[in-house]
C-alpha positions, 0 to 999 in steps of 0.5 A: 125213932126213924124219921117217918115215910113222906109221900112220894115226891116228899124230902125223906128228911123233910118234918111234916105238920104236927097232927092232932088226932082226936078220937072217941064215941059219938057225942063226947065232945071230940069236935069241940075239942079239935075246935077249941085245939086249933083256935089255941094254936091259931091264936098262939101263932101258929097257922093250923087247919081243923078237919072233920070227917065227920059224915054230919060235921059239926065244926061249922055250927061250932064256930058259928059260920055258914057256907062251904067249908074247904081250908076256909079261914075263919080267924086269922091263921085258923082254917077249917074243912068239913068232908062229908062222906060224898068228898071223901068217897070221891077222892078215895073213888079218884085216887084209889077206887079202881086199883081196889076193884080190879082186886076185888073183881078178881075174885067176885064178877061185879061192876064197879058201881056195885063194887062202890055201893059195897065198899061204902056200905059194907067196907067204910073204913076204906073211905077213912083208909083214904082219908089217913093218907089224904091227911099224911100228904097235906102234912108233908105239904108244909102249908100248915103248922099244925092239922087238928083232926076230928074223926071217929074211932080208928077201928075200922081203919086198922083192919082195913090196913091189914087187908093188903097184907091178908090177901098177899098172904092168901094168894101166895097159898092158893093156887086154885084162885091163881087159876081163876084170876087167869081164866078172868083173864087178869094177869097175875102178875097185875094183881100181886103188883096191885096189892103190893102198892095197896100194902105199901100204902097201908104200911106208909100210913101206919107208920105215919100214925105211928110217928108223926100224929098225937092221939087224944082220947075224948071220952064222958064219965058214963059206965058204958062209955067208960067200958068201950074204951077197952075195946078202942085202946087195945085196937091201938096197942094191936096196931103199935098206936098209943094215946098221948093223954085221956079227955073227959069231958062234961065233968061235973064240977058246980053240983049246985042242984039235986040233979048236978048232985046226983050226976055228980056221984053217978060220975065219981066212980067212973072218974076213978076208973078212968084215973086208975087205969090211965094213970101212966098218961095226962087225964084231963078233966073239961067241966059241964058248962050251963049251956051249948058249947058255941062261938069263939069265947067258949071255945077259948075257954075249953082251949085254956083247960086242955092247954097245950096239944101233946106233940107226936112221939110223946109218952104215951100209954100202952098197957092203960087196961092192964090189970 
């Protein structure tokens, strides 16, 4: 493995933060776990930042701290930052925002307050595109030895890193829309130079995801959740990403009562699947506690079940759906 493309300015043979990226549905218990993970490492040692992207972020009800939260120290060598959509469209809008439209205003007469409105509503996972880069960056800054990311899945954000590619390749076939982005008065030349630093963000962003980040897979051992995953794992085979281990949290393990009883068999079934079908990587197993997961002592608690975070490059699972 080649070492991975840094941002501009960076050593090329620089080694960036190892990044934790953990990954899932709504309410499985993602947030919980990057908590739990990054006051593991802090507590080890190491000094790690947990993130979320989280449009409602929950980290700071977690950890049961108020006020803003930008690389906040919470425990000695434990920060965290919670990003809502407005940040993240801000410094998306900031860094990359004008160059994307001046593509898109090629094709479509439209301003670019409309042209905002439509990529947040219509195209979100440019804001997630960003925030793989905004990530990637802050890695290779060196500031933390570990960056603990709490996201959603990673759908959305793929198939917006092949769009660069998927309009280079059009307009290379398409001299009728050559035509129009003259008479609109851009230059063609202006447009392919656009799209060709779009492409290599998109491609520095891959290959950052790709060499330098651990996935972990955060599910529930319910049947529909269970059967989405097929989905979220083939979209990371197609782009070349694999998951590093399995979470499933609120397993059942004291069926002290008839409800945790019948719960209990309602999960068996769905365990087995999921053990099946991972079996090529770590499947991990975190119990329903009795109450909220809150608070410094519960999260040590989960930290000790998940135990050590996977390092980027481990064995990991690629044909897990593979019958």
């Amino acid at each position: 493995m080649g070492a991975p493309a840094g941002p501009e300015g960076a050593r090329q043979d620089s080694v960036p933060a190892q990044v934790h990226l953990f990954i899932g549905k709504g309410g499985v218990g993602k947030t919980t776990c990057s908590a739990a993970t990054a006051l593991r490492l802090a507590e080890a040692g190491d000094s790690s930042l947990v993130i979320s992207t989280d449009p409602t972020p929950s980290l700071s009800h977690i950890f049961e701290i108020q006020g803003a939260h930008r690389e906040r120290e919470v425990l000695p060598r434990l920060f965290l930052t919670e990003l809502g959509m407005d940040d993240v469209r801000g410094m998306w809008d900031e860094r990359f925002g004008r160059e994307v439209f001046s593509v898109f205003s090629a094709f479509v007469d439209v301003d670019y307050d409309t042209f905002a409105q439509f990529a947040a509503s219509v195209l979100p996972g440019l804001n997630e595109e960003f925030m793989v880069d905004y990530v990637r960056r802050l890695a290779y800054e060196h500031r933390y030895r570990h960056i603990v990311w709490d996201t959603a899945p990673l759908g959305q954000t793929l198939a917006l890193l092949g769009v660069p590619s998927m309009l280079s390749e059009h307009l290379r076939g398409a001299p009728r829309v050559y035509a129009r982005l003259r008479a609109s008065g851009e230059g063609r030349e202006s447009i392919m130079t656009v799209i060709r630093r779009w492409q290599q963000l998109a491609d520095a962003c891959i290959g950052f995801l790709r060499e330098s980040v651990s996935i972990s897979l955060v599910a529930i051992p319910e049947a529909l959740a269970v059967q989405q995953l097929d989905g979220a794992v083939a979209e990371l085979n197609r782009y070349g990403l694999a998951v590093a281990r399995l979470i499933v949290n609120n397993v059942v393990q004291a069926a002290d009562s008839p409800f945790l009883e019948q719960k209990a068999r309602q999960q068996r079934p769905q365990l087995e699947r999921l053990r099946e079908r991972f079996r090529r990587i770590p499947v991990l197993e975190i119990p329903l506690f009795a109450g909220e997961v809150r608070g410094i002592a519960r999260l040590r608690e989960v930290g000790r079940r998940l135990g050590p975070a996977p390092a980027a490059g481990a064995a990991a699972e690629t044909d897990a759906f593979r019958g």
